[in-house]
Gaussian input, Z-matrix of N, CA and C with variables (Angstrom, degrees):
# hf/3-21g

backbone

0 1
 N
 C     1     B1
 C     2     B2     1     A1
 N     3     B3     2     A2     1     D1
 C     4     B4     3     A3     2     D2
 C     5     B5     4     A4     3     D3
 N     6     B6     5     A5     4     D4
 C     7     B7     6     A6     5     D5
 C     8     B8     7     A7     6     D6
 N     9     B9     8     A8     7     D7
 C    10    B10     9     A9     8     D8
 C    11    B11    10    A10     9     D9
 N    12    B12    11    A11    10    D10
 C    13    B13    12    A12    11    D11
 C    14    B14    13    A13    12    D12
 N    15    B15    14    A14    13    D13
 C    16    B16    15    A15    14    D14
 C    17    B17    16    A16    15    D15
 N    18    B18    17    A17    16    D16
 C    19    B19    18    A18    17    D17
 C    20    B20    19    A19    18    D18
 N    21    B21    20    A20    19    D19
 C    22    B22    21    A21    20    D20
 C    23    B23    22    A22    21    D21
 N    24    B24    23    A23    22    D22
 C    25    B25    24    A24    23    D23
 C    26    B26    25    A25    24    D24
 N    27    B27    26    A26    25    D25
 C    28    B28    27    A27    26    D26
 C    29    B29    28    A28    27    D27
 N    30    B30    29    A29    28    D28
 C    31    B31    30    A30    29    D29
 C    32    B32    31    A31    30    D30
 N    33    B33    32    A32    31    D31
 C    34    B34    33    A33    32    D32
 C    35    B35    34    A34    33    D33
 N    36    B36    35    A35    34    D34
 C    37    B37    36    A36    35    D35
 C    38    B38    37    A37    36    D36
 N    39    B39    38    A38    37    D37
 C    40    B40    39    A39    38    D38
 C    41    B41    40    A40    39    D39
 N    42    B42    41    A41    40    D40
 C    43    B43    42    A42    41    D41
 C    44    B44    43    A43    42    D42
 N    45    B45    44    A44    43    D43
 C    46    B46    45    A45    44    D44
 C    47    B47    46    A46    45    D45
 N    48    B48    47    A47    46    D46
 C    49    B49    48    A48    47    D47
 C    50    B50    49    A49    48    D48
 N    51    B51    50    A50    49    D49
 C    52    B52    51    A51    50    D50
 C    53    B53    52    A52    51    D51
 N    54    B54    53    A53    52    D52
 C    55    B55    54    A54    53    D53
 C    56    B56    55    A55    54    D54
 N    57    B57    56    A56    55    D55
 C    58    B58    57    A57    56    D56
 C    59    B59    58    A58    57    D57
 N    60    B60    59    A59    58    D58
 C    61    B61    60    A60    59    D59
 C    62    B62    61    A61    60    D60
 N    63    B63    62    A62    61    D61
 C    64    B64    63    A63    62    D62
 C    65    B65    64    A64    63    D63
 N    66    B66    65    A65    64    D64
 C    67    B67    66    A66    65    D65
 C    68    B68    67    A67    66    D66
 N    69    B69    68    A68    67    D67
 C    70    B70    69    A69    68    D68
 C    71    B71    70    A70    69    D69
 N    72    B72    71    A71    70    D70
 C    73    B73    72    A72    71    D71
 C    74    B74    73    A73    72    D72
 N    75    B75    74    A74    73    D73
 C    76    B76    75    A75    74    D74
 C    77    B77    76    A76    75    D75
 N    78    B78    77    A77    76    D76
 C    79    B79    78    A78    77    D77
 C    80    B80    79    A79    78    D78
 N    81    B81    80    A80    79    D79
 C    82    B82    81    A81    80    D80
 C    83    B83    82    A82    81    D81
 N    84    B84    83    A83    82    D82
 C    85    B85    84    A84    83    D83
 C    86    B86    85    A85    84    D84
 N    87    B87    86    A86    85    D85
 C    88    B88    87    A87    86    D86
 C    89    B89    88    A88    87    D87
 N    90    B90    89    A89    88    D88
 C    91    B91    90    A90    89    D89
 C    92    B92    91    A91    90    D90
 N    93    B93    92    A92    91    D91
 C    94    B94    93    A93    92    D92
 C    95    B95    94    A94    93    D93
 N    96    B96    95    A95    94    D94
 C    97    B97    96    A96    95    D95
 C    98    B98    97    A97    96    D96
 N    99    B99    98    A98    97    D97
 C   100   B100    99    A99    98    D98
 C   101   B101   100   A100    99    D99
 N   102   B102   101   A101   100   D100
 C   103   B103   102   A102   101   D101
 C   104   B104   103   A103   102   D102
 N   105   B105   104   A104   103   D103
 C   106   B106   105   A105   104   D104
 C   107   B107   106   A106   105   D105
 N   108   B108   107   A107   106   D106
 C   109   B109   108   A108   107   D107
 C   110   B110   109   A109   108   D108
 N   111   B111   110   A110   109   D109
 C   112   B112   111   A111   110   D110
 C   113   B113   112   A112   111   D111
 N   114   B114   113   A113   112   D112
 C   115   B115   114   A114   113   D113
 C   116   B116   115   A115   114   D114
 N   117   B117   116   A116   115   D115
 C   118   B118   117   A117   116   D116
 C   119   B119   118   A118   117   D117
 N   120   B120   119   A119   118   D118
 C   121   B121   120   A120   119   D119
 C   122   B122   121   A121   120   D120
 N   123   B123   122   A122   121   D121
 C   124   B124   123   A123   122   D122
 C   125   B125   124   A124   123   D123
 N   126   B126   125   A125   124   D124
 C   127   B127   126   A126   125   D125
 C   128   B128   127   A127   126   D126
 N   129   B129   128   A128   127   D127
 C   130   B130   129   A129   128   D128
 C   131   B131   130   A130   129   D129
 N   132   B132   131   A131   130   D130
 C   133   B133   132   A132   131   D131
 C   134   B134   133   A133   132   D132
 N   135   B135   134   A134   133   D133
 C   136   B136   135   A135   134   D134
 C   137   B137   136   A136   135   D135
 N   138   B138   137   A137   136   D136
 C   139   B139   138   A138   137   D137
 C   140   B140   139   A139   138   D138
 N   141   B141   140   A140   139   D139
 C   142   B142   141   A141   140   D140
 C   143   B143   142   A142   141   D141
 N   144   B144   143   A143   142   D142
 C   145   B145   144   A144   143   D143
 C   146   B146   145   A145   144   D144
 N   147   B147   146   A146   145   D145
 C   148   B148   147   A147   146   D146
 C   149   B149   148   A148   147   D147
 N   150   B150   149   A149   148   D148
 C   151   B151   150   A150   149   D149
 C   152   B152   151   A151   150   D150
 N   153   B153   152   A152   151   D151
 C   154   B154   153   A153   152   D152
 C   155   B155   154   A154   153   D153
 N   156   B156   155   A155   154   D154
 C   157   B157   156   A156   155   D155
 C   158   B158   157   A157   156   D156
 N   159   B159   158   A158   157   D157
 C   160   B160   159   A159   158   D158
 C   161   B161   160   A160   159   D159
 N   162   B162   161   A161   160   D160
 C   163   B163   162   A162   161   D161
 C   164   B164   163   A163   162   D162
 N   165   B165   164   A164   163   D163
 C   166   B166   165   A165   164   D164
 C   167   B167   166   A166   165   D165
 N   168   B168   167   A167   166   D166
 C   169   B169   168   A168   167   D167
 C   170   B170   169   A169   168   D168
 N   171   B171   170   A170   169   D169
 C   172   B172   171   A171   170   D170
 C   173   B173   172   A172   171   D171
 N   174   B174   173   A173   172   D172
 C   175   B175   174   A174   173   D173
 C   176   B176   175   A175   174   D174
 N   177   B177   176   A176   175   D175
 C   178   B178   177   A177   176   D176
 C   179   B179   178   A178   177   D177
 N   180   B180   179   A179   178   D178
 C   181   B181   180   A180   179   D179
 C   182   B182   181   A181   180   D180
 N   183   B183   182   A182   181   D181
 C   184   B184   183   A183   182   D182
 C   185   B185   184   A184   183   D183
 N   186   B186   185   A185   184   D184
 C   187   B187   186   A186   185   D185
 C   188   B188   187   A187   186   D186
 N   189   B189   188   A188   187   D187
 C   190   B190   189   A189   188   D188
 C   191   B191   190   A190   189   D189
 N   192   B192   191   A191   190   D190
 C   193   B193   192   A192   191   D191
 C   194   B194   193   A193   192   D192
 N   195   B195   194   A194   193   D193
 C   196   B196   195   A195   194   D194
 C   197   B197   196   A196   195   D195
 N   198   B198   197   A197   196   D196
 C   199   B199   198   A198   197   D197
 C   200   B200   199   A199   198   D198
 N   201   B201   200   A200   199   D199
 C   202   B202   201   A201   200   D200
 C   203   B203   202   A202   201   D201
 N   204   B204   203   A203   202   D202
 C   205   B205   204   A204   203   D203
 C   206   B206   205   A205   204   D204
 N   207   B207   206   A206   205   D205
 C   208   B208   207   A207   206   D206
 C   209   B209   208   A208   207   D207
 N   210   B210   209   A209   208   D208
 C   211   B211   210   A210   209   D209
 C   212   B212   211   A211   210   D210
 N   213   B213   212   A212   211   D211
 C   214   B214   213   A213   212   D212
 C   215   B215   214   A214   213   D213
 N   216   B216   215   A215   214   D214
 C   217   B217   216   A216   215   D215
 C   218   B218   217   A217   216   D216
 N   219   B219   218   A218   217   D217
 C   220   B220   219   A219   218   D218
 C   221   B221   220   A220   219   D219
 N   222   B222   221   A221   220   D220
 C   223   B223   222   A222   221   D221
 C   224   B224   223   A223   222   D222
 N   225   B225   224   A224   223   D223
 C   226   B226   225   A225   224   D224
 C   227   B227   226   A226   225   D225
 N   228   B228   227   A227   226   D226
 C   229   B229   228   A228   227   D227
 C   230   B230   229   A229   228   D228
 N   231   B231   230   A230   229   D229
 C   232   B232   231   A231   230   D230
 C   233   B233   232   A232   231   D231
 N   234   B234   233   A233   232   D232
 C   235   B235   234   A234   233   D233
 C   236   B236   235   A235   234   D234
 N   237   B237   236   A236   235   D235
 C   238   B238   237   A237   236   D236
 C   239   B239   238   A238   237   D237
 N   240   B240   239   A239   238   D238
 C   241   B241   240   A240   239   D239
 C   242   B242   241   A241   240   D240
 N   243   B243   242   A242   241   D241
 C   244   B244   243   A243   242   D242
 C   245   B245   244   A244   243   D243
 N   246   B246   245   A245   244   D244
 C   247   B247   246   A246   245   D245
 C   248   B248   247   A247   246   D246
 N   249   B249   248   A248   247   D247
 C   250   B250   249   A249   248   D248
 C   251   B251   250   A250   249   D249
 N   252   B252   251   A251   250   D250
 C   253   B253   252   A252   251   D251
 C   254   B254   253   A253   252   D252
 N   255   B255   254   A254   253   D253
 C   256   B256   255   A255   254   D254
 C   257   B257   256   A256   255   D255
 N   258   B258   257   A257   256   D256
 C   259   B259   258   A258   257   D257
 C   260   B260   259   A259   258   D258
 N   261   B261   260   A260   259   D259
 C   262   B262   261   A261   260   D260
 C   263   B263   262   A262   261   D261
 N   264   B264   263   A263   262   D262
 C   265   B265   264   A264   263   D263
 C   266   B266   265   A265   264   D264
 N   267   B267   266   A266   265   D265
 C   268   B268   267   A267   266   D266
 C   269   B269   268   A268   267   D267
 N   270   B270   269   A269   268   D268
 C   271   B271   270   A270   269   D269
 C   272   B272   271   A271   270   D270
 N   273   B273   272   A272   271   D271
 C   274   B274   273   A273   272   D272
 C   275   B275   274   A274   273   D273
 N   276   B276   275   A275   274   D274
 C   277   B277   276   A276   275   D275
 C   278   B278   277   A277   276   D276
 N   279   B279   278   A278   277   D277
 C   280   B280   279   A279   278   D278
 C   281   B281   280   A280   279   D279
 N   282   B282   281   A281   280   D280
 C   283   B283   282   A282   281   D281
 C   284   B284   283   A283   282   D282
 N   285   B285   284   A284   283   D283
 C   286   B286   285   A285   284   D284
 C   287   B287   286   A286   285   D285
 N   288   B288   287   A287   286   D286
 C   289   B289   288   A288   287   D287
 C   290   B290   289   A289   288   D288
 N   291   B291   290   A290   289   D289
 C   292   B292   291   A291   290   D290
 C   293   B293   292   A292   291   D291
 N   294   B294   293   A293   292   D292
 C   295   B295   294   A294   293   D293
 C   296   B296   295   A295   294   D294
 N   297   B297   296   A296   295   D295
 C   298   B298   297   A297   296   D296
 C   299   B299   298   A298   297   D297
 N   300   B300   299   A299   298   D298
 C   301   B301   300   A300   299   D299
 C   302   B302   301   A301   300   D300
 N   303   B303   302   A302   301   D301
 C   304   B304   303   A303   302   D302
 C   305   B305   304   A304   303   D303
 N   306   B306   305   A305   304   D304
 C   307   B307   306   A306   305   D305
 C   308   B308   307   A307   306   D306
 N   309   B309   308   A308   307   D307
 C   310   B310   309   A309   308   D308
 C   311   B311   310   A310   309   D309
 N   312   B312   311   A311   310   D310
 C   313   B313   312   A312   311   D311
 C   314   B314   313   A313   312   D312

   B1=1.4658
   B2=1.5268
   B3=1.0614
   B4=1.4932
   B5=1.5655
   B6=1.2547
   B7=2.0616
   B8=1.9037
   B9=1.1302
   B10=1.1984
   B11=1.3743
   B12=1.3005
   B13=1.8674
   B14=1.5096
   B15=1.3600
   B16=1.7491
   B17=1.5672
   B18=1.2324
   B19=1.9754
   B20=1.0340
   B21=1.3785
   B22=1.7066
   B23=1.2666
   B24=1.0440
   B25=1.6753
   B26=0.8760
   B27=1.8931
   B28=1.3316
   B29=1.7926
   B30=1.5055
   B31=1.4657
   B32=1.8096
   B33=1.8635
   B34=1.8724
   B35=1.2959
   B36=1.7120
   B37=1.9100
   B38=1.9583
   B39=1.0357
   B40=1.5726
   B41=1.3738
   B42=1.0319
   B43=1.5887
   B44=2.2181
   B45=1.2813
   B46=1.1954
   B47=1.5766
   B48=1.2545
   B49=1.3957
   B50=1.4762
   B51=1.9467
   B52=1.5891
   B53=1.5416
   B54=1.3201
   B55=1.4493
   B56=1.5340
   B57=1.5300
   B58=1.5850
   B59=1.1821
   B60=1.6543
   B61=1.3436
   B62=1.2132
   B63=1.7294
   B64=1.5652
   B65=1.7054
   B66=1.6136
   B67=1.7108
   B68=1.4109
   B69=1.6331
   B70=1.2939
   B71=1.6441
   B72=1.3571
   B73=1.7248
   B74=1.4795
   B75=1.4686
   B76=1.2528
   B77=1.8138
   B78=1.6374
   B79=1.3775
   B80=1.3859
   B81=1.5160
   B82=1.0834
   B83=1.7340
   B84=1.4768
   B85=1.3833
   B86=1.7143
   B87=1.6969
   B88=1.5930
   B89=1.5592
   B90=1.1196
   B91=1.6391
   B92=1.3352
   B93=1.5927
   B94=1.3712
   B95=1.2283
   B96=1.0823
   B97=1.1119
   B98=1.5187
   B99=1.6206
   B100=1.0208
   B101=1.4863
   B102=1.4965
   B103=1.5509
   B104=1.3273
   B105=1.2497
   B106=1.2269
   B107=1.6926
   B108=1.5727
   B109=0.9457
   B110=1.7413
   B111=1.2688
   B112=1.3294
   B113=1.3443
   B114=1.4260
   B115=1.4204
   B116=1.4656
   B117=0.7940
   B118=1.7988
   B119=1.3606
   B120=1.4740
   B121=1.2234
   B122=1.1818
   B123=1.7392
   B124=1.3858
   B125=2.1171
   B126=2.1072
   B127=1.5501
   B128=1.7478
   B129=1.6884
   B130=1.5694
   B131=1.8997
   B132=1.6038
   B133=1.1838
   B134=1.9189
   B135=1.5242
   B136=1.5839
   B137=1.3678
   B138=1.2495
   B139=1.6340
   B140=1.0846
   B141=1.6255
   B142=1.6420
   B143=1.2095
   B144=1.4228
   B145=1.1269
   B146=1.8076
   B147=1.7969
   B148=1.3190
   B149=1.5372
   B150=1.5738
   B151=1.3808
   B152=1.5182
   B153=1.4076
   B154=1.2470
   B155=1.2911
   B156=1.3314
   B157=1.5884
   B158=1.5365
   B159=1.0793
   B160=2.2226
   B161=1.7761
   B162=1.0557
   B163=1.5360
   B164=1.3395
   B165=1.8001
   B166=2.0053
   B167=1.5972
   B168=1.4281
   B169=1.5177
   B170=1.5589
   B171=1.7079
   B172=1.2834
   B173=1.8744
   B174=1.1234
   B175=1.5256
   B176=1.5203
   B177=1.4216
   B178=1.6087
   B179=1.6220
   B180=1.3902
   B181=1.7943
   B182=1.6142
   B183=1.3496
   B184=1.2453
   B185=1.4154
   B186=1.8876
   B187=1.0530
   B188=1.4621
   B189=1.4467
   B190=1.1919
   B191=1.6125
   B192=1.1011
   B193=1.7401
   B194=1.5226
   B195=1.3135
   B196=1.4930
   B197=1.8132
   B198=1.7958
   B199=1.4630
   B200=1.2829
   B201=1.8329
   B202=1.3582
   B203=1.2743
   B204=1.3341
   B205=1.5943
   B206=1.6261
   B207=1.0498
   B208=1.4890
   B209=1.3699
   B210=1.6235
   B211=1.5056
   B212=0.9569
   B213=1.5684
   B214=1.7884
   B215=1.3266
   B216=1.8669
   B217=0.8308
   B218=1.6443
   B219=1.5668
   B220=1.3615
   B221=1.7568
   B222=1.3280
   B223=1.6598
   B224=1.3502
   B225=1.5100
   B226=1.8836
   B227=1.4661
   B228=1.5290
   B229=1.3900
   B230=1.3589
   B231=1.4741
   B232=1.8418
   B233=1.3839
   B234=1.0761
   B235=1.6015
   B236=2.1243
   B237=1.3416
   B238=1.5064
   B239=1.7976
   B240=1.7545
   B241=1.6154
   B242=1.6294
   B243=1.5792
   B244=1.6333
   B245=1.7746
   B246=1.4251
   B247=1.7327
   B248=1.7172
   B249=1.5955
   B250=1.6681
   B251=1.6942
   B252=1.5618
   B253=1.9173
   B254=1.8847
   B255=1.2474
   B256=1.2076
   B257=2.0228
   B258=1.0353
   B259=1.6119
   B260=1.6726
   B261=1.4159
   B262=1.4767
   B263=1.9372
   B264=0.7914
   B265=1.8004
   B266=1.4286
   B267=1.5342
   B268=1.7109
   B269=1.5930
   B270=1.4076
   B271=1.7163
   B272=1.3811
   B273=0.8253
   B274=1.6142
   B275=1.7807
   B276=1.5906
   B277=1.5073
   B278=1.4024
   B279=1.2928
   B280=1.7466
   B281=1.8783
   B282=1.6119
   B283=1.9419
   B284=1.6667
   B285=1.7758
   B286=1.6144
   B287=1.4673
   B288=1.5939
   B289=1.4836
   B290=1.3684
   B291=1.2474
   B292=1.9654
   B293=1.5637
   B294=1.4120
   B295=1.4808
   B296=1.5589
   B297=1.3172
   B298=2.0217
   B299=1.5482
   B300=1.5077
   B301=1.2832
   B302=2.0098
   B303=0.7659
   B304=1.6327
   B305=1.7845
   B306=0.5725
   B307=2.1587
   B308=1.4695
   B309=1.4374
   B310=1.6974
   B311=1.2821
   B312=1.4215
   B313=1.4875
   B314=1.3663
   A1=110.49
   A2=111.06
   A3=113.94
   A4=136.45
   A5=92.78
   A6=117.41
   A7=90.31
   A8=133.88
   A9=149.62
   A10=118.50
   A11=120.94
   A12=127.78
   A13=86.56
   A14=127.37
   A15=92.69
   A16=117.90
   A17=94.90
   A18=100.95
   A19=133.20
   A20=112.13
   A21=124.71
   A22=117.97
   A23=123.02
   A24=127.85
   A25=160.75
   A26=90.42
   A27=135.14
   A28=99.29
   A29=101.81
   A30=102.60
   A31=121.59
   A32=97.29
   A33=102.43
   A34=79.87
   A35=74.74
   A36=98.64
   A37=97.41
   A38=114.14
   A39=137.62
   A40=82.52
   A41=118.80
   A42=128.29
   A43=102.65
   A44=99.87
   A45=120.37
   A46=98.56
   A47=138.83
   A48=119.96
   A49=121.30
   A50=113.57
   A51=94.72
   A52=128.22
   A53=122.07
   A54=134.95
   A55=97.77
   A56=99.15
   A57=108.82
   A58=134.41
   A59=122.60
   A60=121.98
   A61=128.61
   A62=117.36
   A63=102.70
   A64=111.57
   A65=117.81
   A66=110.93
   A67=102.48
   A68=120.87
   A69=99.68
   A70=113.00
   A71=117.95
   A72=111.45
   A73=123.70
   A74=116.02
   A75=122.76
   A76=94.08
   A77=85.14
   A78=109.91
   A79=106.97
   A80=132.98
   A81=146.49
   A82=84.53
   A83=98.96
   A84=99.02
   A85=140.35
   A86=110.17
   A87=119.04
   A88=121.46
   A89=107.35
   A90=107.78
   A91=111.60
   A92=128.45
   A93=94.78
   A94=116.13
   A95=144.22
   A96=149.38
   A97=104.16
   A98=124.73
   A99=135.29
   A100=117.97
   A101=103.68
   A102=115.93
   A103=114.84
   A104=127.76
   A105=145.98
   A106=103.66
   A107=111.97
   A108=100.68
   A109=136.98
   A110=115.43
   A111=126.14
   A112=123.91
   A113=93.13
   A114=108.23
   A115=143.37
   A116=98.50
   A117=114.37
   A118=103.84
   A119=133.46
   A120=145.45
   A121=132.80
   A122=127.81
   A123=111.38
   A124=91.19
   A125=84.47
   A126=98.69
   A127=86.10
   A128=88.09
   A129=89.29
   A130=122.41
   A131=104.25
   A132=111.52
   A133=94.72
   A134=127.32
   A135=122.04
   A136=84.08
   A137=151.04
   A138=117.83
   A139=132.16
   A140=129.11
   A141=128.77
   A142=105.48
   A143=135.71
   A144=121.02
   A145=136.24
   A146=85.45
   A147=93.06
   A148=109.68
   A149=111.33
   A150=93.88
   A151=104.16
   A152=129.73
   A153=137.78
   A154=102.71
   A155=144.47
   A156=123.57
   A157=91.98
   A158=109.86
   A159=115.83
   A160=90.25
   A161=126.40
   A162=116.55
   A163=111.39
   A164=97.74
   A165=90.63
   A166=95.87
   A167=121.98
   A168=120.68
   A169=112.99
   A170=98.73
   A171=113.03
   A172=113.82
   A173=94.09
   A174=99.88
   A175=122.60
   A176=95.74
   A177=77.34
   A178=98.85
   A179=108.58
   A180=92.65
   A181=115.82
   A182=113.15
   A183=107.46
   A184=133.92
   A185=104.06
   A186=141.63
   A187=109.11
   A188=117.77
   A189=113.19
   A190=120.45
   A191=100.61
   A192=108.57
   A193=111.15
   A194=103.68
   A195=123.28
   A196=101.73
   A197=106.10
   A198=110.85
   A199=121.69
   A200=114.58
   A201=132.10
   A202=112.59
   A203=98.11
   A204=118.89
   A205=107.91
   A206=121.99
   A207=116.54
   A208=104.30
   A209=121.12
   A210=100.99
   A211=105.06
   A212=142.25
   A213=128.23
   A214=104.24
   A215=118.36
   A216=127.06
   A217=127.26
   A218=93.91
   A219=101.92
   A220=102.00
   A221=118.27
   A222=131.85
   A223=91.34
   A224=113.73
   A225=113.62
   A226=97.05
   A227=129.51
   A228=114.19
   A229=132.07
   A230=118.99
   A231=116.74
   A232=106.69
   A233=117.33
   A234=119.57
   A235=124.79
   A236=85.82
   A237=93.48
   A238=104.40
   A239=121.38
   A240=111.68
   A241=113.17
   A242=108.02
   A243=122.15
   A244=95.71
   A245=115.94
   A246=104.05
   A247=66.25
   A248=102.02
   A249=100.22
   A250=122.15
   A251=84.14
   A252=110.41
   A253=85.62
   A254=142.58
   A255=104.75
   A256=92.39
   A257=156.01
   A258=139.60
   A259=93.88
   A260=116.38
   A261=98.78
   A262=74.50
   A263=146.90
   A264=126.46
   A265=134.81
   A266=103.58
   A267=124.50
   A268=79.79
   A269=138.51
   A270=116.47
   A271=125.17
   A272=105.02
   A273=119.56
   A274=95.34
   A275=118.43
   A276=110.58
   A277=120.69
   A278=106.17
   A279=127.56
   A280=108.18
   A281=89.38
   A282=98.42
   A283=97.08
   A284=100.78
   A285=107.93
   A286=129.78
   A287=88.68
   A288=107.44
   A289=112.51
   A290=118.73
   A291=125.16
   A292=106.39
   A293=119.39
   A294=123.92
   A295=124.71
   A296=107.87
   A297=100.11
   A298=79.74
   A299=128.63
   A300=124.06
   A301=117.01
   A302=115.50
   A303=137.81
   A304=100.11
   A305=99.59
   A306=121.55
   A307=71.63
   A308=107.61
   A309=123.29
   A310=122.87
   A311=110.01
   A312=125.89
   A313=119.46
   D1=-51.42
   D2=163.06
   D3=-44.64
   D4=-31.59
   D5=-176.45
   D6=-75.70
   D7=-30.33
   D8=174.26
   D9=-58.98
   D10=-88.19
   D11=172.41
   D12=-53.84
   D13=-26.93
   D14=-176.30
   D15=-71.73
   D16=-46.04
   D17=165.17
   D18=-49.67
   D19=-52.73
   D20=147.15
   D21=-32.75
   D22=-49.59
   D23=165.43
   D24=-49.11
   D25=-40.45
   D26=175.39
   D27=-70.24
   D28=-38.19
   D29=-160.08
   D30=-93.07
   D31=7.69
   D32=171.26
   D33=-91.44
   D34=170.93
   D35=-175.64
   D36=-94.40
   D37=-160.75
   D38=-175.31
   D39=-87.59
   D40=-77.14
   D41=-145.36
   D42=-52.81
   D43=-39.66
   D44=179.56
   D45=-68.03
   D46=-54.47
   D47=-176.75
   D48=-101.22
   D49=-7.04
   D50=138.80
   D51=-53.37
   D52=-20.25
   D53=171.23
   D54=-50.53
   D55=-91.09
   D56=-171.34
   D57=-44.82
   D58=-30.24
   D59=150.82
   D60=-63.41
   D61=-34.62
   D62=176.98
   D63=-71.44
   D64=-31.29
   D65=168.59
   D66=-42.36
   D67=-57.88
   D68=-155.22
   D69=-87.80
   D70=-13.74
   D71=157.78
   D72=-63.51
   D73=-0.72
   D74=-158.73
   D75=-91.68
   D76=-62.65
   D77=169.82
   D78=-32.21
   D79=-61.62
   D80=-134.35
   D81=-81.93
   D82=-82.85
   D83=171.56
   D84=-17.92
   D85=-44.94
   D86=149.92
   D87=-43.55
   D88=-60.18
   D89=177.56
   D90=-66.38
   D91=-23.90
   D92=164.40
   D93=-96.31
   D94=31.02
   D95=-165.04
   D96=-126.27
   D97=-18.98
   D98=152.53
   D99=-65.72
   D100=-47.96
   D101=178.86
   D102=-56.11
   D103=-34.95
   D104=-175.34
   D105=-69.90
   D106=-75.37
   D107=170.36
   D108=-41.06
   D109=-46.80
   D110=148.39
   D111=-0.33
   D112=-87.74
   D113=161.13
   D114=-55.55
   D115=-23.35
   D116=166.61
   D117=-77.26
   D118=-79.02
   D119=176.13
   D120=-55.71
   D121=-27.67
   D122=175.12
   D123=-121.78
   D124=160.29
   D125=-167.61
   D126=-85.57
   D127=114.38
   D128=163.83
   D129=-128.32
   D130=150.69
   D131=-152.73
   D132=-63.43
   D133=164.62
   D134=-166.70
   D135=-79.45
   D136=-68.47
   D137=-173.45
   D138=-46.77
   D139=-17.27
   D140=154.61
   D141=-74.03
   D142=-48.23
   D143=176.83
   D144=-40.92
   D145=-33.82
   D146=-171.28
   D147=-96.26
   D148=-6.36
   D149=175.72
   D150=-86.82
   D151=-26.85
   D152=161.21
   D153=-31.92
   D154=-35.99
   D155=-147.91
   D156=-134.43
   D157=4.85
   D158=152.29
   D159=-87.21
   D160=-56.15
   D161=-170.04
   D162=-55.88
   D163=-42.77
   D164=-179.92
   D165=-55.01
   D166=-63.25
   D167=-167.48
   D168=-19.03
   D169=-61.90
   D170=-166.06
   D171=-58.65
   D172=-24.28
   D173=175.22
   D174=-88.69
   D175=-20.48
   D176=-173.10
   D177=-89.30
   D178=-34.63
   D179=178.19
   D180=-75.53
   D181=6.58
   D182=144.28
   D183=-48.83
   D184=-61.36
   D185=171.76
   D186=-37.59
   D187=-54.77
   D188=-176.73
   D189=-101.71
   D190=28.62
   D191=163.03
   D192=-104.36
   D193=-41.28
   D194=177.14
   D195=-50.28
   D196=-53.23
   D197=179.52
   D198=-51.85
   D199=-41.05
   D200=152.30
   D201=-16.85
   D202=-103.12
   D203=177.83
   D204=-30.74
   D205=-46.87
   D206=-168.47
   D207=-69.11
   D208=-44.46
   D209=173.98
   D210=-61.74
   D211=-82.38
   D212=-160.57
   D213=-5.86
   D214=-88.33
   D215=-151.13
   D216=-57.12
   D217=-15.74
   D218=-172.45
   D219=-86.40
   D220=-30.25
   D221=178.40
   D222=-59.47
   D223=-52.06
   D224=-160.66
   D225=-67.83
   D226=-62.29
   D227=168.01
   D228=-35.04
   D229=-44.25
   D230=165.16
   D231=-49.01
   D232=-58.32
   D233=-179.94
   D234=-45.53
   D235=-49.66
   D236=178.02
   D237=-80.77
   D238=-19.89
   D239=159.26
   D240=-53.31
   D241=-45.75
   D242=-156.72
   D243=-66.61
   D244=-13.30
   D245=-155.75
   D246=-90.84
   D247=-80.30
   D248=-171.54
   D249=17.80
   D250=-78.55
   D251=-161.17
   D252=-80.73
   D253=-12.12
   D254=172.69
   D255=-104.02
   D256=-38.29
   D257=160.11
   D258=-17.74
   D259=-57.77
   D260=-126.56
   D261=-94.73
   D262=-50.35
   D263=153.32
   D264=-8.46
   D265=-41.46
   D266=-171.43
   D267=-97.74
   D268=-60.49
   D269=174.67
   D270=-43.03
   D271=-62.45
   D272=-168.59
   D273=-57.88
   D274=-46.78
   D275=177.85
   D276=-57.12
   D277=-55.32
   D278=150.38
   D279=-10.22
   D280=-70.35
   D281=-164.31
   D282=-48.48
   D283=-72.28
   D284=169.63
   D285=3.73
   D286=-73.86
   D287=-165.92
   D288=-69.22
   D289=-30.41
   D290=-166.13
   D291=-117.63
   D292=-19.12
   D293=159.65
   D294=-94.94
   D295=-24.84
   D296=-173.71
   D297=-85.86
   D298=-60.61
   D299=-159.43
   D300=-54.39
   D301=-19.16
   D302=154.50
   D303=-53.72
   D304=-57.56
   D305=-158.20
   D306=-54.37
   D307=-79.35
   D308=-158.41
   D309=-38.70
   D310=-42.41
   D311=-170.53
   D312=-52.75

């Protein structure tokens, strides 16, 4: 089952799961921002309070794994732009060199 979502995985692009992580940091981000409010606004007893502020915990190092992940992927995407624009540089020099020089002859 595992050999499975890994292939599946293997086969989105970057661009596709900078997508899906920022929905779900977004997400993530709402609920604490709910939590927050929560807490500010309603009188709650110190054991709600305190499980409230293990949930903020739990969310914000959510938050910042999600931030994690988003740089990598976003560095690995610059990287796979930089190959792009240099292929299609070394093509286009390529065409130049073996097609204008043809033209010239």
């Amino acid at each position: 089952m595992t050999k499975i979502k890994d292939k599946s995985k293997e086969k989105v692009s970057v661009a596709t799961e900078i997508d899906r992580l920022e929905e779900r940091r977004a997400r993530c981000q709402d609920n604490l921002d709910r939590a927050e409010f929560r807490s500010r606004k309603e009188q709650l007893s110190d054991m709600e309070r305190q499980e409230l502020e293990e949930e903020m915990t739990i969310i914000k190092e959510r938050v910042q794994k999600l931030d994690k992940e988003l740089s990598t992927l976003r560095s690995e995407n610059r990287k796979n732009m930089l190959l792009s624009v240099a292929l299609l540089a070394v093509s286009a020099l390529l065409y130049f060199v073996f097609f204008d020089s043809e033209e010239n002859s």
